[in-house]
C-alpha positions as CSV (number, residue, x, y, z in Angstrom):
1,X,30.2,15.0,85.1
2,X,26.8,16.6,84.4
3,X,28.7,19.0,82.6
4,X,30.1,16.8,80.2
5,X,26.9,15.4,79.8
6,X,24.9,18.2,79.0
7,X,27.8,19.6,77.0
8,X,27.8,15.8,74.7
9,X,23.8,16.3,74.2
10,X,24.3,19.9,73.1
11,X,26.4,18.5,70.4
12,X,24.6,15.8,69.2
13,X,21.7,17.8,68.5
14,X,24.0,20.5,67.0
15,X,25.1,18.2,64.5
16,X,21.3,16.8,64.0
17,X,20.6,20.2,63.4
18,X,23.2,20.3,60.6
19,X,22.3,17.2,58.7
20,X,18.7,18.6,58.6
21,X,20.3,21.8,57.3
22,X,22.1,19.5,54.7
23,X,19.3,17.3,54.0
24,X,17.3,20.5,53.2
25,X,19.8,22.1,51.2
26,X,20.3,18.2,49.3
27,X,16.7,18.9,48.0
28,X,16.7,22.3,47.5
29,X,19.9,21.4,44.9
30,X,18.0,18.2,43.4
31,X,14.6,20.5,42.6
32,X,16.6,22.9,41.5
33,X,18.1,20.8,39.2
34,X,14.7,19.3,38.0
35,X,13.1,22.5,37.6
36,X,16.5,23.3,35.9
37,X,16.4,20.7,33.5
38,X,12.3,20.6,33.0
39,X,12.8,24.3,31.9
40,X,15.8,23.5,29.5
41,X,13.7,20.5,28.1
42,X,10.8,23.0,27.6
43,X,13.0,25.9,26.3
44,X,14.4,23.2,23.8
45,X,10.6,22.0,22.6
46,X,9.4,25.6,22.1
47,X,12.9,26.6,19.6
48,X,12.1,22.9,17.9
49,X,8.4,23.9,17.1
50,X,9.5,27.7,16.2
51,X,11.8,26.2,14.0
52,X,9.3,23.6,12.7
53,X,6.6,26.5,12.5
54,X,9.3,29.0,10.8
55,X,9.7,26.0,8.1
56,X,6.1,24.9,7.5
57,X,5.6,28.6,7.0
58,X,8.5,28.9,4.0
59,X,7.0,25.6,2.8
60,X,3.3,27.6,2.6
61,X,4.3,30.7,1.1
62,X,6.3,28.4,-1.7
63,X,3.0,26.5,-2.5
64,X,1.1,30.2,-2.3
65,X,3.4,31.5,-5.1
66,X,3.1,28.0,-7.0
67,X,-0.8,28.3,-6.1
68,X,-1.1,31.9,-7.4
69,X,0.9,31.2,-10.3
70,X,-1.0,27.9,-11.5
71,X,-4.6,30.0,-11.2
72,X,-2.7,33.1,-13.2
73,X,-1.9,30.7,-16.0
74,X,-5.3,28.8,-15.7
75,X,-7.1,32.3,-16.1
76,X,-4.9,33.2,-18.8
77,X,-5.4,29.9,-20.4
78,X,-9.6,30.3,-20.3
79,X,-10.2,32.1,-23.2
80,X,-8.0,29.8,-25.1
81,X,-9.4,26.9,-23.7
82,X,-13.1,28.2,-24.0
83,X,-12.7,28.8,-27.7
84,X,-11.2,25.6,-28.5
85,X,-13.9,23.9,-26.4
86,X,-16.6,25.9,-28.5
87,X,-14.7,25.3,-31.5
88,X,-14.8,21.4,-30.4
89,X,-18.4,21.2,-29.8
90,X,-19.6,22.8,-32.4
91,X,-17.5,20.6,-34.8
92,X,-19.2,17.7,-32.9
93,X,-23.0,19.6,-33.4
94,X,-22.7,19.8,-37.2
95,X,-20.9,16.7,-37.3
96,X,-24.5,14.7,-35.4
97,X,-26.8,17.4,-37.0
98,X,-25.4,16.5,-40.8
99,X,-25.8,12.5,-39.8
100,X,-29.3,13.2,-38.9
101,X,-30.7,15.5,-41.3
102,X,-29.2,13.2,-44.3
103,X,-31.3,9.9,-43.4
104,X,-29.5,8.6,-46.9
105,X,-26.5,8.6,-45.4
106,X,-24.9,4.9,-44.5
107,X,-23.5,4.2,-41.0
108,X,-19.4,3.7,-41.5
109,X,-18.6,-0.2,-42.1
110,X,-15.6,-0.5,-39.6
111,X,-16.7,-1.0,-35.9
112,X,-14.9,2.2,-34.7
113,X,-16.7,4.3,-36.8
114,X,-20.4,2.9,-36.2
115,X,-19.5,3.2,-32.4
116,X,-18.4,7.1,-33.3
117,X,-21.4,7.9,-35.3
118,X,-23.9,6.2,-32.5
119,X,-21.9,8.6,-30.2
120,X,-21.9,11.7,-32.6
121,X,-26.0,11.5,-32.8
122,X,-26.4,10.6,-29.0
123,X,-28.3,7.4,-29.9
124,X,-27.5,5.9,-26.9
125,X,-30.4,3.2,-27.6
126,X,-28.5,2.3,-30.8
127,X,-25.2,2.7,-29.2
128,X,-25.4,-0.2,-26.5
129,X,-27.5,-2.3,-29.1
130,X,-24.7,-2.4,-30.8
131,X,-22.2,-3.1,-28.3
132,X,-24.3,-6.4,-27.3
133,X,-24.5,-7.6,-30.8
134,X,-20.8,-7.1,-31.2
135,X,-19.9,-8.8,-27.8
136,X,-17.1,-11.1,-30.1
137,X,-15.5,-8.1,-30.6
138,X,-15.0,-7.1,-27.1
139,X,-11.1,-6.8,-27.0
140,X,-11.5,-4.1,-29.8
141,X,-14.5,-2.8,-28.0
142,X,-12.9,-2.3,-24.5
143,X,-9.9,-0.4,-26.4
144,X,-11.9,2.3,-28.8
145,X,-14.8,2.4,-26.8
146,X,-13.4,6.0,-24.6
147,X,-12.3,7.3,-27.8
148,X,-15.3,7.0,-29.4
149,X,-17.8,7.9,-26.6
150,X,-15.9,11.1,-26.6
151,X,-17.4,12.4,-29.9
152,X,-20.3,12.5,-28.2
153,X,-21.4,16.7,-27.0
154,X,-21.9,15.2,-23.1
155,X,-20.6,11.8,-22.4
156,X,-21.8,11.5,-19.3
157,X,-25.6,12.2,-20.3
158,X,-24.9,9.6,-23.1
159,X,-23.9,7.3,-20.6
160,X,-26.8,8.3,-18.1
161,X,-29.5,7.6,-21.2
162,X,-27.8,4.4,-21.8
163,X,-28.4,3.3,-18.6
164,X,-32.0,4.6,-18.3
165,X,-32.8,3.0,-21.9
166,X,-31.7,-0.6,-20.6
167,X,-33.9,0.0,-17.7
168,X,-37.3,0.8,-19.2
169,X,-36.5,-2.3,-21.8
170,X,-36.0,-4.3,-18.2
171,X,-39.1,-2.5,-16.7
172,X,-41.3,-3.5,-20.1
173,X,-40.5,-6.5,-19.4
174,X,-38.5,-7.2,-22.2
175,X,-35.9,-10.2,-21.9
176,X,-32.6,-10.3,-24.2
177,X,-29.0,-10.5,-23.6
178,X,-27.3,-9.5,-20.4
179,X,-26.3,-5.7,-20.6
180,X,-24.8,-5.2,-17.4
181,X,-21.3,-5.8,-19.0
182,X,-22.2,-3.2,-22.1
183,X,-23.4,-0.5,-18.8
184,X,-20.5,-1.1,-16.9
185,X,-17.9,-0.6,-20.2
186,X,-20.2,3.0,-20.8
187,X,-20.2,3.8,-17.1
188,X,-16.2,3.0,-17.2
189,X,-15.7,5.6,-19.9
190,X,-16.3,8.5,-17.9
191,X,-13.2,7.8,-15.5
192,X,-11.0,7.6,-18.3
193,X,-11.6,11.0,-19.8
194,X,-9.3,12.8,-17.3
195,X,-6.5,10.8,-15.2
196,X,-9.1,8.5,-13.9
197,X,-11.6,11.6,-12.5
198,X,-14.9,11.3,-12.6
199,X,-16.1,13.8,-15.1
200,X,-18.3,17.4,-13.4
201,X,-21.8,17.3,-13.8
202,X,-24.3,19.6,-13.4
203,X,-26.9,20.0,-10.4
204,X,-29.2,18.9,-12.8
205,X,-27.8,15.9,-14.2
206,X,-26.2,14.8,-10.9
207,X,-30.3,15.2,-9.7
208,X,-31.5,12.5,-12.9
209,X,-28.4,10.6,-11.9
210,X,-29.5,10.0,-8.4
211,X,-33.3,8.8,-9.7
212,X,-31.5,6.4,-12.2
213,X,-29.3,4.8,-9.6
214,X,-32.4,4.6,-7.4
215,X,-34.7,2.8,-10.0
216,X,-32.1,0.4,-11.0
217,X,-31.3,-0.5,-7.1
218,X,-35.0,-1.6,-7.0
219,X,-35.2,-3.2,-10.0
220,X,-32.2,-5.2,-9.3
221,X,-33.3,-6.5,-5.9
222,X,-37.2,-6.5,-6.9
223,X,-37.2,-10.5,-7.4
224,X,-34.8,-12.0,-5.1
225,X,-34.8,-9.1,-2.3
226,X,-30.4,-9.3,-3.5
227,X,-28.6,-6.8,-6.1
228,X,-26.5,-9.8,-7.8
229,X,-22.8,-8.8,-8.6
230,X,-23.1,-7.3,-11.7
231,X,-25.9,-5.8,-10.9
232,X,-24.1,-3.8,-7.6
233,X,-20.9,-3.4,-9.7
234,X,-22.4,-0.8,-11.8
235,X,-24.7,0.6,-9.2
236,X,-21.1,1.8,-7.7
237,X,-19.5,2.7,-10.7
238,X,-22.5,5.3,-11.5
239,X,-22.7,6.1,-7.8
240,X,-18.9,6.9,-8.2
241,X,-19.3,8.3,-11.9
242,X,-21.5,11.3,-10.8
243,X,-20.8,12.0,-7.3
244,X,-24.1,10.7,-5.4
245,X,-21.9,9.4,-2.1
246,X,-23.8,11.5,-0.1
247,X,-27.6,10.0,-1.7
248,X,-27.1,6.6,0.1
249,X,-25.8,5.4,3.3
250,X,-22.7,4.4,3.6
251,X,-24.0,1.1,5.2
252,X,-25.8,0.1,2.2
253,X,-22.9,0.8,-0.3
254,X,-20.1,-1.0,2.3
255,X,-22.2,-3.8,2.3
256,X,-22.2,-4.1,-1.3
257,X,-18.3,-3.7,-1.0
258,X,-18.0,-6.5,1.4
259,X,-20.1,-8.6,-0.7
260,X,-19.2,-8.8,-4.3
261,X,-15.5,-7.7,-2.9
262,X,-13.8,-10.1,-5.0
263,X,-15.0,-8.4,-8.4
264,X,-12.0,-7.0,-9.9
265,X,-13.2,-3.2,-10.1
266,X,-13.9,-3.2,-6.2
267,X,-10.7,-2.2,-4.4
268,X,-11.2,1.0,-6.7
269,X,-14.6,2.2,-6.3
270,X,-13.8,1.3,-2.3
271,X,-11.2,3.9,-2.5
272,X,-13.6,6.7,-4.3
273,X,-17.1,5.9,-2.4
274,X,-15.4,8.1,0.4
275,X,-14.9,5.5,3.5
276,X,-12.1,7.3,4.6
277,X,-10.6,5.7,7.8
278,X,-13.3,3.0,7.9
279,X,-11.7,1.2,4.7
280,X,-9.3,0.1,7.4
281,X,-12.5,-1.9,9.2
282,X,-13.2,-3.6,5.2
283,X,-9.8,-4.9,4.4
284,X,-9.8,-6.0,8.3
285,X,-12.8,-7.9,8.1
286,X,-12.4,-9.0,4.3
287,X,-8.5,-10.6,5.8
288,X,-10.6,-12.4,8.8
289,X,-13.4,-13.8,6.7
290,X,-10.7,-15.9,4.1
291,X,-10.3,-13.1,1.9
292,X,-6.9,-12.6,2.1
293,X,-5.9,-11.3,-1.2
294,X,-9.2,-8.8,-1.5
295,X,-8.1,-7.5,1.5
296,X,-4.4,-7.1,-0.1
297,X,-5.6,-5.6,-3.3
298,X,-8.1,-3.5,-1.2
299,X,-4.9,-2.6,0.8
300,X,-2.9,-0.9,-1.8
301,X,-5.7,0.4,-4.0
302,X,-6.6,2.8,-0.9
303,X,-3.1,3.3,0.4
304,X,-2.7,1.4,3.8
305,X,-0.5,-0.7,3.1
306,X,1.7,-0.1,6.1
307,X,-1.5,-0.8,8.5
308,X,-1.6,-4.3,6.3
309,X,1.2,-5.9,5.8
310,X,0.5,-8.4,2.7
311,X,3.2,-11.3,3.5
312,X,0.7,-12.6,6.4
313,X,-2.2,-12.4,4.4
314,X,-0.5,-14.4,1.6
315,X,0.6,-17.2,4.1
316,X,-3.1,-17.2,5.5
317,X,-4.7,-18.1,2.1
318,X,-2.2,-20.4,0.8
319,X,-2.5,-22.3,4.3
320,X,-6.4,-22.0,4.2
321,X,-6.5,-23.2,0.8
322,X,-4.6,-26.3,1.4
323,X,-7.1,-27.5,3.9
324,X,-9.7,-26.3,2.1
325,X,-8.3,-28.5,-0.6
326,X,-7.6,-31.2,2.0
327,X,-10.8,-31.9,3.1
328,X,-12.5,-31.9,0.0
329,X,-10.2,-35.0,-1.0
330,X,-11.0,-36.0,2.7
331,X,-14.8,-35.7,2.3
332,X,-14.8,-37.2,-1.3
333,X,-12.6,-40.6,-0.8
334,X,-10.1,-39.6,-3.1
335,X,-12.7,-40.2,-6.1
336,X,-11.1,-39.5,-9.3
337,X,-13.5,-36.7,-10.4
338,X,-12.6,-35.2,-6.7
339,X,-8.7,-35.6,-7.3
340,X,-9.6,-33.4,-10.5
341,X,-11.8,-31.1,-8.3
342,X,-9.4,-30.3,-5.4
343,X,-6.0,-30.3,-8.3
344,X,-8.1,-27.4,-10.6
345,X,-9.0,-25.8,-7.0
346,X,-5.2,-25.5,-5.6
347,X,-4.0,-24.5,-9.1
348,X,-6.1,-21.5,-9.1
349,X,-5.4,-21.1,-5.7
350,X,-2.0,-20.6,-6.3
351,X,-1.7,-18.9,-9.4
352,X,-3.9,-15.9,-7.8
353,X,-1.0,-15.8,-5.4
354,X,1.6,-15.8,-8.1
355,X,-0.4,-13.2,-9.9
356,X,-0.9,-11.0,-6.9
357,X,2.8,-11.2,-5.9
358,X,3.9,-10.5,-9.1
359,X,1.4,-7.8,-9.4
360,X,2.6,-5.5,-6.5
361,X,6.2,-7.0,-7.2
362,X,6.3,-8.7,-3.4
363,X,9.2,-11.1,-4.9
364,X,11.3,-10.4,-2.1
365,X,9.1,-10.4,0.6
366,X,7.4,-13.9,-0.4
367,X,9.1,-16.7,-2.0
368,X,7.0,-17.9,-5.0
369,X,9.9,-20.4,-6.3
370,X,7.9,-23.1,-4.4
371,X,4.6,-22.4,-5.4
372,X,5.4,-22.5,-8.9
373,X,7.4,-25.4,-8.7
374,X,4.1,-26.9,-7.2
375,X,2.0,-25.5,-9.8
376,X,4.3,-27.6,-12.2
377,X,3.8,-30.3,-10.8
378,X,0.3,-30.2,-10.4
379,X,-0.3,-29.5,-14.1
380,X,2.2,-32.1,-15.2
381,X,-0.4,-34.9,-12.3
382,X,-3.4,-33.5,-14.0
383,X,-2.2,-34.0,-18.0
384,X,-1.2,-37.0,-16.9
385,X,-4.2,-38.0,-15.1
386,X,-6.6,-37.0,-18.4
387,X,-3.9,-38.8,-20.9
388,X,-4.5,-42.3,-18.9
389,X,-8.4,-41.8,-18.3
390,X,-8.8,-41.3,-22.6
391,X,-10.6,-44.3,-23.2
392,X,-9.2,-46.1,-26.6
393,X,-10.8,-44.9,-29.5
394,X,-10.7,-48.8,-31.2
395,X,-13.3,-49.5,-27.8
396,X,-15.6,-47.2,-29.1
397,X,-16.5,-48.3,-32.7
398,X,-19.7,-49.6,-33.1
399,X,-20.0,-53.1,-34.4
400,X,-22.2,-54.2,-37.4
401,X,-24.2,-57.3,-37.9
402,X,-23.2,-59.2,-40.8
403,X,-25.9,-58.6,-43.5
404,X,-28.1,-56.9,-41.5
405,X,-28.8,-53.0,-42.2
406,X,-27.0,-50.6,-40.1
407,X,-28.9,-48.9,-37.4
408,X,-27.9,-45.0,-36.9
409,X,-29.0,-42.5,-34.3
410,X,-31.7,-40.0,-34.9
411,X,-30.2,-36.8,-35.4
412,X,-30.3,-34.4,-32.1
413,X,-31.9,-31.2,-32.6
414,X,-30.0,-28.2,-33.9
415,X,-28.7,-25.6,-31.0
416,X,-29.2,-22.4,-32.8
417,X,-28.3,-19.1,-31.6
418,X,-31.8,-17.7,-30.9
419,X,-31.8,-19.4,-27.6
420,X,-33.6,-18.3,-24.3
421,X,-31.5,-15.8,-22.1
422,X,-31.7,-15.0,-18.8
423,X,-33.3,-11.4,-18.3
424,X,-31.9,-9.0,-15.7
425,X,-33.0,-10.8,-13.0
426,X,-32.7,-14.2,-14.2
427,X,-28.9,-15.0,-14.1
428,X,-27.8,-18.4,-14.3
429,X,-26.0,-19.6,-10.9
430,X,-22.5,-19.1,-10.0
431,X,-20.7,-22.0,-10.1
432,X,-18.9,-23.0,-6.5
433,X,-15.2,-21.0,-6.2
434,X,-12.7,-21.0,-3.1
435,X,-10.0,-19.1,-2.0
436,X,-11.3,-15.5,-2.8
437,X,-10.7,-17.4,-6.6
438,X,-10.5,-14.1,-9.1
439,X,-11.4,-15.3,-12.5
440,X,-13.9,-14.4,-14.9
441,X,-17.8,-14.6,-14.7
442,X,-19.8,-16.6,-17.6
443,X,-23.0,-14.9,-18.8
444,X,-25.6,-16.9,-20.9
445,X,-25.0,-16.4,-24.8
446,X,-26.1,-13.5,-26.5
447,X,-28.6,-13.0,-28.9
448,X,-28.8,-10.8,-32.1
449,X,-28.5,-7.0,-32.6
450,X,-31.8,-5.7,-31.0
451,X,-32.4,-3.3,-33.9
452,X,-31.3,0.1,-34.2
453,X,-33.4,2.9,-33.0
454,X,-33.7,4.7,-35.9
455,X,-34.7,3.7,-39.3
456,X,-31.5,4.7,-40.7
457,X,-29.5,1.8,-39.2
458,X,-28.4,-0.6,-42.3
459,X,-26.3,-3.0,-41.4
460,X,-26.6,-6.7,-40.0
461,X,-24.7,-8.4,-37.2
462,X,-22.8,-11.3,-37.7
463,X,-24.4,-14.3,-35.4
464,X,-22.8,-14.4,-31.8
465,X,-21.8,-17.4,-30.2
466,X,-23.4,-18.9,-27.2
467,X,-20.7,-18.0,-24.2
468,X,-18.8,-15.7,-23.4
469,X,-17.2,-13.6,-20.6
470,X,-17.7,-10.8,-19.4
471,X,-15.6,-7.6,-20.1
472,X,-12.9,-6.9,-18.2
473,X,-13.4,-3.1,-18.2
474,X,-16.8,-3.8,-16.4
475,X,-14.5,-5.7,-13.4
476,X,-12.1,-3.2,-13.4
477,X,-8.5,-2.6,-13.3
478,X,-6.9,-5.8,-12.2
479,X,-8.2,-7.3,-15.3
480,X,-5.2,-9.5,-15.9
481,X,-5.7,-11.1,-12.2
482,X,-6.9,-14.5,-13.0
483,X,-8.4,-15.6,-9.6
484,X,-8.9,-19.5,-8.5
485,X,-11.5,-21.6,-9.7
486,X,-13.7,-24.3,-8.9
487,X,-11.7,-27.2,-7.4
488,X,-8.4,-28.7,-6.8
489,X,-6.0,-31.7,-5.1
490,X,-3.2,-31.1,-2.4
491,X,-0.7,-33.6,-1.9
492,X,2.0,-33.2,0.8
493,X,3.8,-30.3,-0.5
494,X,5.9,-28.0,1.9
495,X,4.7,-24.6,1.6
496,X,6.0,-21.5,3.5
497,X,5.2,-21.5,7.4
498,X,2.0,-19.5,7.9
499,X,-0.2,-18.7,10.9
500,X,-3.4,-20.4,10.9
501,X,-6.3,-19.2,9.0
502,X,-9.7,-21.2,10.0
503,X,-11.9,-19.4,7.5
504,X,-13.1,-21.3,4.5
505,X,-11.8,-18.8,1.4
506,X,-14.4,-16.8,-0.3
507,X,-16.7,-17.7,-3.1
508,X,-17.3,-14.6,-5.2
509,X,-15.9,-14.1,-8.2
510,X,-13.7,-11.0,-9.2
């Protein structure tokens, strides 16, 4: 019996001793496995980067060649290129040096070729002079402007002395018409020379550059301790213009980014002030403050358009602008002349959406059918609106005694055109916008032709009229994007679902 027993124990501990044996070699087989297939998986990521590496290498030696080859042709093509450009500036030097050593000559009759011959004898004084007095001719002005600044020997010192010219007038103390719009159209110029490039300058020049930038930031902010819009807008274009990034902290210019970010030529000189990643933190913070379409156009000006995507941004501004629009009818009991306020407001509201979708062709990503069936409808309230409010013209004869003389009004004084304007520091007050509104900027009236700088200047303005607006190439390149106005009326219309946007829309004008 104690046999059996002892012979029973001996077997159970026999077969323990054999499951641990299995259970051992169970994990011996599953790390073998793992190391087995960690090892394939490693094997497999070291041929896919070989092969990756083996490609990126045939891609590099392909661009070498194309490299090598494009400098080959480029140094082939310098003595070509050098003798035409010697050729060209010399043609330009006896063109300016037989204008000014021939004081009879007469200065060309059409506007092209006065703006030509200002160029060709780097009168730069003469040159914006002229462009102010001509400000009714802005359209043509905008479109021969580059050709004719490049008759000049060096464009970009033209433009510089422009700029330095308007600022000692400023400095004197001088008043006149605004310039900031004739600057900005010069300053303009020099992207246009070369795919949109900003032209090379010399140590030198960049140097001058950097002292002109500097004196017209302190001018600009001397009174009111604030560079106004127009002001900053061409501080950035020069700042962009000849490559002084590196001459001001990037603080100072983001701020004027932020700022005046609704003027049309932002989004671009964002994209060339050299934010880099941080123009990701701008169209953020321009999309949380109620500038939804800035930050849209600031999007796809500077490429990151996948980290924005624009069909929330668009919901967000139509839905702030509605209560926007809302609670100014809210506020105002529904008075007529707030009716007409809150309808001009949600018009322009939504036809800077319209404009912005059909401007990056988002058709099919947001449904404008409905906002321009409201648009309709709005225009067709408002016409309707004025056409009852005309008061009848039979109301407002004057009756006449019988027998007695008739009593008439003194006559009001004439308005001439030799009014008062505002000097560079005195711009007249921007009238209240909403909705990141992109529309054009009035400017006082503008006052005769200065004078030439030289006595050889013979000709005589026409008289201007009293307002304008400004250029377009001053704002920049979405010059056709008409941005909302002042005011506007919102009725229960059914626009798209949006998430809610709390922040009242911006107020600077683009």
């Amino acid at each position: 019996m104690a046999s059996e027993l002892a012979g029973g124990e001996q077997l159970q501990e026999a077969f323990a001793k054999l499951e641990a044996q299995q259970t051992l070699v169970s994990n011996c087989i599953r790390l073998w496995r793992s190391l087995s297939d960690h090892f394939s998986a490693l094997e497999k990521s070291l041929a896919d980067r070989f092969q990756a590496i083996d490609s990126k290498l045939k891609v590099l030696d392909v661009d070498t060649h194309q490299t090598l080859a494009s400098l080959d042709l480029r140094e082939s093509s310098l003595p070509d290129r050098e003798t035409t450009a010697v050729a060209r500036i010399r043609e330009l030097q006896l063109s300016a040096l037989a204008d000014i050593e021939n004081p009879d000559t007469k200065p060309p009759d059409d506007v092209l070729g006065i703006l030509g011959w200002y160029s060709r004898r780097m009168d730069s004084s003469g040159l914006w002079r002229f462009m102010v007095s001509r400000r009714k001719d802005l359209a043509f002005l905008r479109k021969e402007i580059t050709d004719a600044v490049s008759e000049s020997v060096d464009p970009a010192r033209l433009v510089l002395d422009v700029v330095e010219d308007c600022l000692e007038k400023q400095m004197r103390g001088k008043g006149g018409p605004d310039r900031c719009w004739a600057v900005g159209m010069l300053t303009r110029v020099l992207y246009d020379f070369d795919g949109g490039k900003a032209p090379e300058v010399s140590g030198r020049m960049g140097e001058r550059a950097a002292r002109v930038v500097e004196r017209w930031k302190k001018e600009a902010e001397r009174e009111e301790g604030v560079i106004g819009g127009p002001e900053a807008q061409v501080l950035l274009q020069l700042v962009v213009a000849f490559g002084l990034q590196s001459k001001f902290e990037q603080d100072f210019l983001k701020k004027l980014v932020v700022q005046y970010s609704s003027r049309k030529e932002m989004p671009k000189l964002a994209a060339c002030l050299g934010f880099g990643d941080k123009l990701t933190d701008i169209i953020d913070e321009l999309g949380k403050t109620g500038k939804e379409l800035e930050a849209i156009y600031f999007a796809y000006e500077s490429g990151f358009t996948e980290n924005f995507s624009p069909v929330p941004l668009l919901k967000s501004f139509v839905q702030s602008s509605r209560k926007y629009a809302n609670s100014i009818l809210k506020n105002g009991n529904h008075a007529p002349a707030v009716v007409e306020k809150s309808t001009t407001m949600e018009l322009n509201s939504l036809r800077s959406v319209i404009k912005c979708v059909e401007t990056y062709k988002l058709e099919s990503k947001f449904n404008i059918d409905g906002l321009k069936k409201r648009v309709s409808q709005l225009e067709k309230a408002k016409a309707d609106r004025k056409k009852t409010s005309t008061p009848n013209k039979s109301h407002m004869k004057r009756t006449r005694s019988g027998g007695s003389s008739a009593h008439f009004r003194p006559t009001k004084a004439t308005r001439t055109s030799n009014a008062s304007y505002p000097s560079f520091h005195q711009r007249p007050p921007m009238p209240p916008q909403v909705g990141a509104a992109r529309h054009s900027f009035n400017y006082s009236g503008q006052g005769g032709f200065d004078g030439p700088s030289s006595g050889s200047h013979r000709w005589s303005p026409n008289p201007i009229s009293q307002q304008y607006h400004v250029s377009e190439d001053v704002a920049g390149p979405h010059s056709n994007v008409s941005y909302g106005g002042s005011s506007a009326s919102y009725s229960a219309f059914d626009y798209a679902a949006s998430h809610t946007a709390t922040a009242q829309p911006s107020q600077h004008p683009r």
